[in-house]
C-alpha positions as CSV (number, residue, x, y, z in Angstrom):
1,X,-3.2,10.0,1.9
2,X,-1.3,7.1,1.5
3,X,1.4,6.3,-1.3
4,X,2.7,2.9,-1.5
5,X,2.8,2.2,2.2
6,X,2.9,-0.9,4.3
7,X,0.3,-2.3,6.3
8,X,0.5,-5.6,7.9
9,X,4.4,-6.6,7.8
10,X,3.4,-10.3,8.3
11,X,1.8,-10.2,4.8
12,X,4.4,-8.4,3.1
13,X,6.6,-11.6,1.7
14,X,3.8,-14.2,0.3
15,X,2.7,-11.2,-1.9
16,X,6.2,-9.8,-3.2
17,X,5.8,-10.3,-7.1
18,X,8.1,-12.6,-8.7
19,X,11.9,-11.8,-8.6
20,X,11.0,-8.9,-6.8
21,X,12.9,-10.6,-3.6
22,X,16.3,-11.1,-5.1
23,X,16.3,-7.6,-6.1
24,X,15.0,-7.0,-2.4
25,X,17.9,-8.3,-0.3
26,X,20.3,-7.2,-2.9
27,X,19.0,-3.5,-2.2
28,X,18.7,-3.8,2.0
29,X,21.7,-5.8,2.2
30,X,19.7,-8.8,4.1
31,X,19.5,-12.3,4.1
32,X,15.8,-12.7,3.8
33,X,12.4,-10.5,2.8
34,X,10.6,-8.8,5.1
35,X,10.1,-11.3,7.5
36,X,14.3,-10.9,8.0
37,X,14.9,-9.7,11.4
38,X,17.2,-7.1,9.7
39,X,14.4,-6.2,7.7
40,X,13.4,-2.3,7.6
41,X,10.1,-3.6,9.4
42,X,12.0,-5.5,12.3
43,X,14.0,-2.5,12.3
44,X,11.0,-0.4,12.6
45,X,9.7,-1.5,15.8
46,X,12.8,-2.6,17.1
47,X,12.7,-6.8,16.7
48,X,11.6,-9.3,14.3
49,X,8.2,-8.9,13.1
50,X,7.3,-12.2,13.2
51,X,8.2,-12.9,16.9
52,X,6.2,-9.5,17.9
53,X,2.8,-9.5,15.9
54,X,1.9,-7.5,18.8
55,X,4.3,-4.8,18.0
56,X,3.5,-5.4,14.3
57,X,-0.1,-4.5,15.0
58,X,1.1,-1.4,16.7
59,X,2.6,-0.2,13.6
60,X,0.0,-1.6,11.1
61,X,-2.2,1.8,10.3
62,X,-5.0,-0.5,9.9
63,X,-5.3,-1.3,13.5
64,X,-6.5,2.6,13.7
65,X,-9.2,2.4,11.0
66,X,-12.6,3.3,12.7
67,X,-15.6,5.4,11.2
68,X,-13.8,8.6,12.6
69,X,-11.0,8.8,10.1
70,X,-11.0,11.6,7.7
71,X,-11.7,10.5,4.1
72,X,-9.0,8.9,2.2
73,X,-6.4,8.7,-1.1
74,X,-4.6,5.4,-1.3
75,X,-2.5,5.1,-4.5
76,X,-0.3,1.8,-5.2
77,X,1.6,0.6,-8.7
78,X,1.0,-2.6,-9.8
79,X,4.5,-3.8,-10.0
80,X,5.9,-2.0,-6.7
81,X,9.0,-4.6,-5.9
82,X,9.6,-3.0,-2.4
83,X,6.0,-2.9,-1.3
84,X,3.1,-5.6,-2.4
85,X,0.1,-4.0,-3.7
86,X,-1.4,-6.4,-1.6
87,X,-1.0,-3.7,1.4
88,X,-3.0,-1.0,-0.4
89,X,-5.6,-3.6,-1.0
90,X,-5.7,-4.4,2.9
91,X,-5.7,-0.5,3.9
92,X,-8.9,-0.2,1.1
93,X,-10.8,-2.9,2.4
94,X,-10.6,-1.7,6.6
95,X,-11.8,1.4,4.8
96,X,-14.9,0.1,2.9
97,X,-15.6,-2.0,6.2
98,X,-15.3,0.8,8.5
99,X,-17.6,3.2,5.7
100,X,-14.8,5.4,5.5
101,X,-15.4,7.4,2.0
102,X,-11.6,6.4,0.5
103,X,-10.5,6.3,-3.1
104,X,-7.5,3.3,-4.4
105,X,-5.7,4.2,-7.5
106,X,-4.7,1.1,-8.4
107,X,-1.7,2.1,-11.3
108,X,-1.0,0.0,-13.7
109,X,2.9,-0.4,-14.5
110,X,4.0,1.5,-12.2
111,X,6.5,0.2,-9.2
112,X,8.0,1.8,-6.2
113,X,8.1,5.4,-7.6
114,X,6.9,8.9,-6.5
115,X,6.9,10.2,-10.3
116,X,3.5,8.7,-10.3
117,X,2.1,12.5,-9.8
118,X,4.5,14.3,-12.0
119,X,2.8,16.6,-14.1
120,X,3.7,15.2,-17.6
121,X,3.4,11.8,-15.9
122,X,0.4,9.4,-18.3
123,X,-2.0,7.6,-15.9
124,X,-5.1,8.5,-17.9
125,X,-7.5,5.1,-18.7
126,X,-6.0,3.8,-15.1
127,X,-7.9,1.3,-12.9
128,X,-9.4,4.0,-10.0
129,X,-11.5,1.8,-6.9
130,X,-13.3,4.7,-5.0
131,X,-15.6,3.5,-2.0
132,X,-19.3,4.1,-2.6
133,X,-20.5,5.9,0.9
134,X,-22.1,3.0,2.5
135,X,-19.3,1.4,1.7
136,X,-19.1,-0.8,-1.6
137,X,-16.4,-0.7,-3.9
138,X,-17.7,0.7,-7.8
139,X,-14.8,0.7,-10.7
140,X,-14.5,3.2,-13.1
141,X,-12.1,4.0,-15.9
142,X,-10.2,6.7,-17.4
143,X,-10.0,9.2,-14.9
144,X,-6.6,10.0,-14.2
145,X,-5.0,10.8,-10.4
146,X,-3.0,14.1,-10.6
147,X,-1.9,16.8,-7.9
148,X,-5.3,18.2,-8.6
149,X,-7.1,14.9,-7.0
150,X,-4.8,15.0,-3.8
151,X,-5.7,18.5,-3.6
């Protein structure tokens, strides 16, 4: 299962949503985005991300995709300000291509926030992306992403 999580550090800051950055380095007390070599990405694997894509590769889940995987949850809010939907998208896609069975919420309105599976929480008549099995990507509507469909 993945909530909100980052993929490929090196495409974090060209899909941060507008204004999203200010807030950004106001929160991690840094100079730049992501691509700040103070960034909790740099930090992560222990220098700037974009002097070490080969340690940024390391740390990208993608890079482990294959056919073996167990299936897969992604879920992602549309206006995360920490973390681009962008990276769910990426994770989604390695998953179609690899034919692992995975399913994206995509949630409207929501941001960076883990009340996205309280109980009393509204995402009914959300966007939902589940993978076909060989693959494909089908859209469907109005079926809302509880503890019952991580269970």
């Amino acid at each position: 299962m993945d909530l909100y999580g980052p993929t490929d550090f090196l495409q974090m800051d060209e899909y941060m949503l507008p204004g999203a950055c200010e807030s950004f380095i106001t929160m991690m007390s840094i100079t730049g985005y992501h691509n700040d070599p103070l960034s909790p990405e740099s930090r992560l694997i222990g220098a700037p991300i974009q002097e070490n894509p080969d340690l940024v590769a390391e740390a990208n889940p993608i890079t482990y995709v294959d056919a073996q995987i167990p299936p897969f949850l992604i879920a992602h809010g549309t206006k995360d300000q920490l973390v681009p939907h962008h990276q769910s998208n990426l994770l989604f896609e390695a998953m179609a291509e690899a034919r692992v069975p995975a399913m994206f919420y995509s949630v409207t309105g929501y941001g960076h926030e883990h009340g996205l599976l309280a109980e009393t929480s509204n995402i009914v008549d959300r966007p939902v992306h589940p993978t076909k099995p060989h693959g494909g990507i089908i859209t469907s509507k109005g079926a809302p992403m509880t503890w019952d469909t991580v269970a």
